[in-house]
One Martini backbone bead per residue (centre of mass of N, CA, C, O) as a GRO file, in nm:
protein
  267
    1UNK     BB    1   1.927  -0.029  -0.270
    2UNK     BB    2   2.170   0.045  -0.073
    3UNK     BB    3   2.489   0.215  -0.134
    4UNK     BB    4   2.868   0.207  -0.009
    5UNK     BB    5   3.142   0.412   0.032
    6UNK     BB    6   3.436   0.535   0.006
    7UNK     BB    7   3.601   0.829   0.094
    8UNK     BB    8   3.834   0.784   0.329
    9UNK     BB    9   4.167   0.692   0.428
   10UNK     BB   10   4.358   0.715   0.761
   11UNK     BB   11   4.650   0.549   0.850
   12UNK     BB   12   4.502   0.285   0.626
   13UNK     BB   13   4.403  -0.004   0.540
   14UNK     BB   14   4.151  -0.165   0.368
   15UNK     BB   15   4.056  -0.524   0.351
   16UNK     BB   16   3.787  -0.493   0.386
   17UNK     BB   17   3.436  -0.567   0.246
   18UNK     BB   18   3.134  -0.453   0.294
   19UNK     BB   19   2.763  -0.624   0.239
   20UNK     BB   20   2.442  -0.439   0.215
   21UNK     BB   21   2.094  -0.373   0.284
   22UNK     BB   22   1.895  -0.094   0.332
   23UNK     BB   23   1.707   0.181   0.494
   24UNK     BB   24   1.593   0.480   0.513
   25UNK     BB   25   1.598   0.691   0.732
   26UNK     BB   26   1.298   0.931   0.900
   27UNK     BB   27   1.472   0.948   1.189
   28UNK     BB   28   1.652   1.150   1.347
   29UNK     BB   29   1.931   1.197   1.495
   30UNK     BB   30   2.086   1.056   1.708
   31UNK     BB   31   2.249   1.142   1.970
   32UNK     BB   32   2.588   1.172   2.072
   33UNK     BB   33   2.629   0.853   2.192
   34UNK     BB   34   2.332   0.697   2.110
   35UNK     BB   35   2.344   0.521   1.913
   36UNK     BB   36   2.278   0.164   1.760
   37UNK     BB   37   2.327   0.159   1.500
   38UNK     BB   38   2.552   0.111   1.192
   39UNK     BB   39   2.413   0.413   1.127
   40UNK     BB   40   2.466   0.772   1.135
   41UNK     BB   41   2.288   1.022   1.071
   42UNK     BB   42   2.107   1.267   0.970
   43UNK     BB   43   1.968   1.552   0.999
   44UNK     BB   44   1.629   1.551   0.955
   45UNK     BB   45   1.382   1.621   0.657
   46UNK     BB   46   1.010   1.581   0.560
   47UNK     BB   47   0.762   1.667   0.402
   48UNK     BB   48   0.574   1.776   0.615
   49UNK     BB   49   0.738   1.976   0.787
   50UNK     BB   50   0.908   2.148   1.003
   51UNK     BB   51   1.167   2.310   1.034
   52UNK     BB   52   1.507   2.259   1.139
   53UNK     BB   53   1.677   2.319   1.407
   54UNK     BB   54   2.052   2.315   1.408
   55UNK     BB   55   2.163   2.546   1.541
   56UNK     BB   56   2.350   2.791   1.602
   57UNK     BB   57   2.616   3.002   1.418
   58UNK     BB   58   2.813   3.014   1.634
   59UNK     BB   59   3.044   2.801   1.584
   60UNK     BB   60   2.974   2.674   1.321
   61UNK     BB   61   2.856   2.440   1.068
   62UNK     BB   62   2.653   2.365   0.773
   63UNK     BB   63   2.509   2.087   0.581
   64UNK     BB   64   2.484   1.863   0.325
   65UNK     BB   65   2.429   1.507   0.377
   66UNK     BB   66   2.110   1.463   0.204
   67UNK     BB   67   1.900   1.330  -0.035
   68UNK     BB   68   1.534   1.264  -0.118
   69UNK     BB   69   1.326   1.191  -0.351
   70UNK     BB   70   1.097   1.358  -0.583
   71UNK     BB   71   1.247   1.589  -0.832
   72UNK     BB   72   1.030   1.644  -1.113
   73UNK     BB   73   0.888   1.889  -1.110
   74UNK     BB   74   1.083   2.186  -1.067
   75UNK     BB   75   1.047   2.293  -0.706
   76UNK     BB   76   1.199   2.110  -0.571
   77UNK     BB   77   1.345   2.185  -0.243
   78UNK     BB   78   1.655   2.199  -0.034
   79UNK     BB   79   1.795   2.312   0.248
   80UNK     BB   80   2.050   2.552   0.413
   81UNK     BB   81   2.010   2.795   0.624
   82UNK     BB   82   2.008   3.163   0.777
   83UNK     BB   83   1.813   3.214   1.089
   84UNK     BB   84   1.840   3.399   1.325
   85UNK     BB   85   2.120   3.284   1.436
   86UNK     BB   86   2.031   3.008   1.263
   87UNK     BB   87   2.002   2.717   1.183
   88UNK     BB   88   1.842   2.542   0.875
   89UNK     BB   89   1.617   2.287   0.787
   90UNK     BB   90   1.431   2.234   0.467
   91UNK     BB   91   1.194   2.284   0.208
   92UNK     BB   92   1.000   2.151  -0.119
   93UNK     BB   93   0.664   2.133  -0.313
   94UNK     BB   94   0.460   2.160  -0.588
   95UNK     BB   95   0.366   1.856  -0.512
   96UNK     BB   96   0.297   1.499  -0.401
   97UNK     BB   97   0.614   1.418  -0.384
   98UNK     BB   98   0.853   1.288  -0.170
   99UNK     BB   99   1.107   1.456   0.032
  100UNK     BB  100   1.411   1.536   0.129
  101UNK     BB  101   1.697   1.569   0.424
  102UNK     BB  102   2.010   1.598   0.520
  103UNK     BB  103   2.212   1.721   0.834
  104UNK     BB  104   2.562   1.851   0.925
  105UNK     BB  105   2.746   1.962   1.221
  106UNK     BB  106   3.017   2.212   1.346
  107UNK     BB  107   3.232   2.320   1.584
  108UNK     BB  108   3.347   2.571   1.518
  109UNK     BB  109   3.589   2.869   1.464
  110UNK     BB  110   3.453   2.992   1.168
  111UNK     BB  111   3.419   3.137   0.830
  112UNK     BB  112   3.143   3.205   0.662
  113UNK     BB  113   3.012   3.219   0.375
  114UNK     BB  114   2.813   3.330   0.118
  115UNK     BB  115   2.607   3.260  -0.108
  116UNK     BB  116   2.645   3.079  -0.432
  117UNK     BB  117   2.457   3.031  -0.733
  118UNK     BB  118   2.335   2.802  -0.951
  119UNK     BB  119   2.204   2.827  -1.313
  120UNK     BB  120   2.058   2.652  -1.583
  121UNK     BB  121   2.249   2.836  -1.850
  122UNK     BB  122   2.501   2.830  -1.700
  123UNK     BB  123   2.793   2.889  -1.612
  124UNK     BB  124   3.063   2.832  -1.427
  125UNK     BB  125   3.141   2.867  -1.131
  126UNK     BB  126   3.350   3.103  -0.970
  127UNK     BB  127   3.454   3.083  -0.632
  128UNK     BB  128   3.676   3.285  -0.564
  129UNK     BB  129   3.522   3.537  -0.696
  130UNK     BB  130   3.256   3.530  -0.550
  131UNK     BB  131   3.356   3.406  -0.252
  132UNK     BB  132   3.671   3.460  -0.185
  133UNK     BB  133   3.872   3.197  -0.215
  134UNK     BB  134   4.026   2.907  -0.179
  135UNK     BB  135   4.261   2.575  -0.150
  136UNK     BB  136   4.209   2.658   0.224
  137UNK     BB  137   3.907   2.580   0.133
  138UNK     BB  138   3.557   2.515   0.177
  139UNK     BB  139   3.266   2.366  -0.046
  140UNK     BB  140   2.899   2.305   0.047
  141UNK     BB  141   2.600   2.226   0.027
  142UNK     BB  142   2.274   2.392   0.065
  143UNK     BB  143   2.089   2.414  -0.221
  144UNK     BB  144   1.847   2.226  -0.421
  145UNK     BB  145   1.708   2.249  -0.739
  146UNK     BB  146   1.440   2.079  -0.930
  147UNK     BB  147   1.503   1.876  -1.217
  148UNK     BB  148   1.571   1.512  -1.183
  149UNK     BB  149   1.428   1.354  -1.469
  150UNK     BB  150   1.682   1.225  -1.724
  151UNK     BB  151   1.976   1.173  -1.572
  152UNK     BB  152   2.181   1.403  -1.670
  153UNK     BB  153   2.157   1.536  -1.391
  154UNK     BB  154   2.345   1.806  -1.237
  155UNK     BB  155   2.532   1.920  -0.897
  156UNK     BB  156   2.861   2.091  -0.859
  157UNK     BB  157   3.128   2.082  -0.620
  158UNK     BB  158   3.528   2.155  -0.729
  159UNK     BB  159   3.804   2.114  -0.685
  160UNK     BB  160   4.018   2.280  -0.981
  161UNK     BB  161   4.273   2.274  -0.816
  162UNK     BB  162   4.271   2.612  -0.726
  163UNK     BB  163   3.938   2.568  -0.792
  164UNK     BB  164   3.592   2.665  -0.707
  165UNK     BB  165   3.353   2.491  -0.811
  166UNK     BB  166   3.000   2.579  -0.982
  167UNK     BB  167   2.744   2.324  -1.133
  168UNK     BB  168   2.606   2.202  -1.440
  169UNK     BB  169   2.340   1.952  -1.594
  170UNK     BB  170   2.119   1.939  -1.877
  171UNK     BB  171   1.844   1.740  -2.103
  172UNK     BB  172   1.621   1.836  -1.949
  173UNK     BB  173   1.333   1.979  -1.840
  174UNK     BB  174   1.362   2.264  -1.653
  175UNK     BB  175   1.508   2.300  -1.365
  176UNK     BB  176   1.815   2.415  -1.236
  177UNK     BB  177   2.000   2.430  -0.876
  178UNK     BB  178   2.259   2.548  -0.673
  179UNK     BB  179   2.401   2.591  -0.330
  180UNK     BB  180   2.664   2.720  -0.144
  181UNK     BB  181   2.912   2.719   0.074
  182UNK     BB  182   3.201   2.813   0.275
  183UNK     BB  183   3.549   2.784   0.473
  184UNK     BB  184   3.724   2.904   0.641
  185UNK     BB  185   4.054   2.737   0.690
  186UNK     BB  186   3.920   2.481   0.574
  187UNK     BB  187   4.045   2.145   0.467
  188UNK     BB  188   4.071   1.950   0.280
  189UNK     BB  189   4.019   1.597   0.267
  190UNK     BB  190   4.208   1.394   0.096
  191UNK     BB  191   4.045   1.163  -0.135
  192UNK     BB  192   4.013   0.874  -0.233
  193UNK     BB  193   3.686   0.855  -0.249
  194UNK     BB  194   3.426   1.068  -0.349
  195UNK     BB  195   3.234   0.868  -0.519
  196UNK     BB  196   2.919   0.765  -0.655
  197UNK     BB  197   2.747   0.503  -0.796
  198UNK     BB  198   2.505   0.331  -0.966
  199UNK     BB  199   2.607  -0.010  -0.874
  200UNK     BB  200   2.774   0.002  -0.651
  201UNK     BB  201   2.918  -0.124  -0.414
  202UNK     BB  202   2.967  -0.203  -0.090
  203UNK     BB  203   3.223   0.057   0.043
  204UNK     BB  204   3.391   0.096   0.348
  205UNK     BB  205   3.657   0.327   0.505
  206UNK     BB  206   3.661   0.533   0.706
  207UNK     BB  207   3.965   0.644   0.900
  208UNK     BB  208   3.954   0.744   1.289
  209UNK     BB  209   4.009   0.848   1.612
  210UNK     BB  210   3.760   0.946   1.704
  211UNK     BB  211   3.478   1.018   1.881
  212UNK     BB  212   3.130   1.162   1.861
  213UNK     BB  213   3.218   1.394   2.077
  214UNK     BB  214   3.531   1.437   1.866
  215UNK     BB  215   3.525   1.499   1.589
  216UNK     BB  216   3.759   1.549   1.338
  217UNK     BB  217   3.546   1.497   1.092
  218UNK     BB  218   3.362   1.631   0.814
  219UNK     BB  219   3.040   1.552   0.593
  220UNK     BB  220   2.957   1.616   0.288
  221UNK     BB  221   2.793   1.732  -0.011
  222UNK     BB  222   2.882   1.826  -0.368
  223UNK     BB  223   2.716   1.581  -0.535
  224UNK     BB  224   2.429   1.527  -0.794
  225UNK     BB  225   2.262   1.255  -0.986
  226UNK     BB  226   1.987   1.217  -1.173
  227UNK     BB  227   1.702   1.022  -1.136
  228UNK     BB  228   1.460   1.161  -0.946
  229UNK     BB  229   1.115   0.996  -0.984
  230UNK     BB  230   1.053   0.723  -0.756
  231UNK     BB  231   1.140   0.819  -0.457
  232UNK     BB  232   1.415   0.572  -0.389
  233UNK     BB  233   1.604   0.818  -0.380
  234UNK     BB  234   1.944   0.839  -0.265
  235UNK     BB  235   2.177   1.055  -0.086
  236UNK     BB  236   2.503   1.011   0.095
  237UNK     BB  237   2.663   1.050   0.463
  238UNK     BB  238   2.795   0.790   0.661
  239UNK     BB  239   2.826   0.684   0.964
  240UNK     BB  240   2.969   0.487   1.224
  241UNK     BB  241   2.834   0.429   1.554
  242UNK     BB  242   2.994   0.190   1.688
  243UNK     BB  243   3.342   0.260   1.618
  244UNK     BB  244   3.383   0.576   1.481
  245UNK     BB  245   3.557   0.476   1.210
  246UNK     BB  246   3.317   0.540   0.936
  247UNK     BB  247   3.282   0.645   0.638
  248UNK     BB  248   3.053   0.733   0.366
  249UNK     BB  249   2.913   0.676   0.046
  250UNK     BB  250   2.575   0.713  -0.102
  251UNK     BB  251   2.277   0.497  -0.241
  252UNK     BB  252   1.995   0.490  -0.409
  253UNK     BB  253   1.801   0.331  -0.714
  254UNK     BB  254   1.544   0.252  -0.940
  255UNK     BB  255   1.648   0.388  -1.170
  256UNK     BB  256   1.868   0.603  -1.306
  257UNK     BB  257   2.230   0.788  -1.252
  258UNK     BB  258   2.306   0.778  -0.974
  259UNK     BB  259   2.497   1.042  -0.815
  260UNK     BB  260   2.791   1.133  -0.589
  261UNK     BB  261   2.961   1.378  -0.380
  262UNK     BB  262   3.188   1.416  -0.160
  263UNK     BB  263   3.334   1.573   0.176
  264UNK     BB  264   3.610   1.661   0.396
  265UNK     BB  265   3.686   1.771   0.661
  266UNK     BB  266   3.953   1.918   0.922
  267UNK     BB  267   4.176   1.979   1.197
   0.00000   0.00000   0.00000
């Protein structure tokens, strides 16, 4: 079952929580303004896929919006990458199991950071010094590998005070390792719930003002938490496509310890 949380509300207050059950699409995101689902997704890649180009890197930025599938093995990652002057999202797996990512873009005139990578093992990795950035940019998932078995298994990035940080835990065995880029001068959205937990009700309502041909708000993922060991796992950031005004935070479960946190940048 898919359950969704608030990210932010934004000039007012949420007074009705929603309550449903969903399946996750394995279908590419409609083009902007031709949704007509309950929730607009990120574009997707599935394991058995070619990479997919996500556009042009001028103008633009791109992250994990989504992660899902059987990460037992520890060769699996799905990634976010910089490739001839394109985003790509793309994946892997050294096993038969079926993985999965879905990616958002936004259309911006910043500037991007180069990548940064936690490994399994290393201390919390200090994002200002790594990537010389400050609490007045942003900074979100680009690609997640390993064994995410054990249910302890975590990689998060999080403004800490005024220092960005990248890390992580594990208790089970195999690797794992996570990688972020940051937005210059693009600052967080100061968010009421960034986090979601396994067996959490669905709860959503991020209020903005603009519809989907000019968005306000990006959201992508910051942190992926548990067993991804059977398939049925989602993490992930969902738009509202019918009234333009609703972003959530959510996943699905079948095992145990499941958690993300996600973040919105602003205009």
């Amino acid at each position: 079952m898919t359950s969704l949380k608030v990210l932010s509300v934004v000039g007012t207050t949420l007074v009705a929580a929603l309550t449903a059950s969903c399946t996750l699409p394995v279908e590419e995101q409609e083009p902007i303004g031709q949704a007509t689902e309950a929730f607009h997704y990120p574009t997707t890649w599935t394991k058995g896929e070619d990479e997919v180009d996500l556009g042009s890197t001028t103008n633009r930025y791109c992250f994990l919006g989504e992660v899902n599938g059987d990460f037992d093995g520890g060769a699996e990652f799905v990634e976010v990458v910089k490739s001839d002057g394109r985003w790509k999202l793309r994946g892997g797996s050294g096993t038969s199991h079926t993985i999965g990512a879905g990616a958002y873009c936004r259309n911006r005139a910043k500037t991007v950071t180069g990548e940064a990578t936690w490994t399994k093992g290393s201390p919390t990795l200090n994002l200002n010094t790594a990537l010389n950035v400050d609490s007045g940019d942003s900074c979100f998932l680009t690609r997640v590998k390993g064994a995410f078995n054990g249910g302890g298994e975590r990689v998060r990035v999080q403004l800490n005070g005024s220092t960005w940080e990248l890390g992580g835990a594990s208790g089970a065995s195999g690797t794992l390792s996570a990688s972020v880029r940051c937005v210059r001068d693009e600052p967080m959205r100061t968010v009421q719930d960034d986090d979601w937990h396994q067996n959490d009700s669905l709860d959503y309502g991020v209020m903005v003002s603009e519809v989907w041909s000019e968005p306000t708000y990006g959201c992508f993922l910051m942190g992926m938490q548990g067993q991804f060991q059977g398939g049925g796992e989602s993490v992930g950031t969902w738009w509202d496509a019918l009234d333009h005004h609703l972003v959530a935070i959510g996943g699905s479960s079948g095992q145990f310890g499941v958690a993300a946190w996600g973040g919105c940048t602003q205009n």
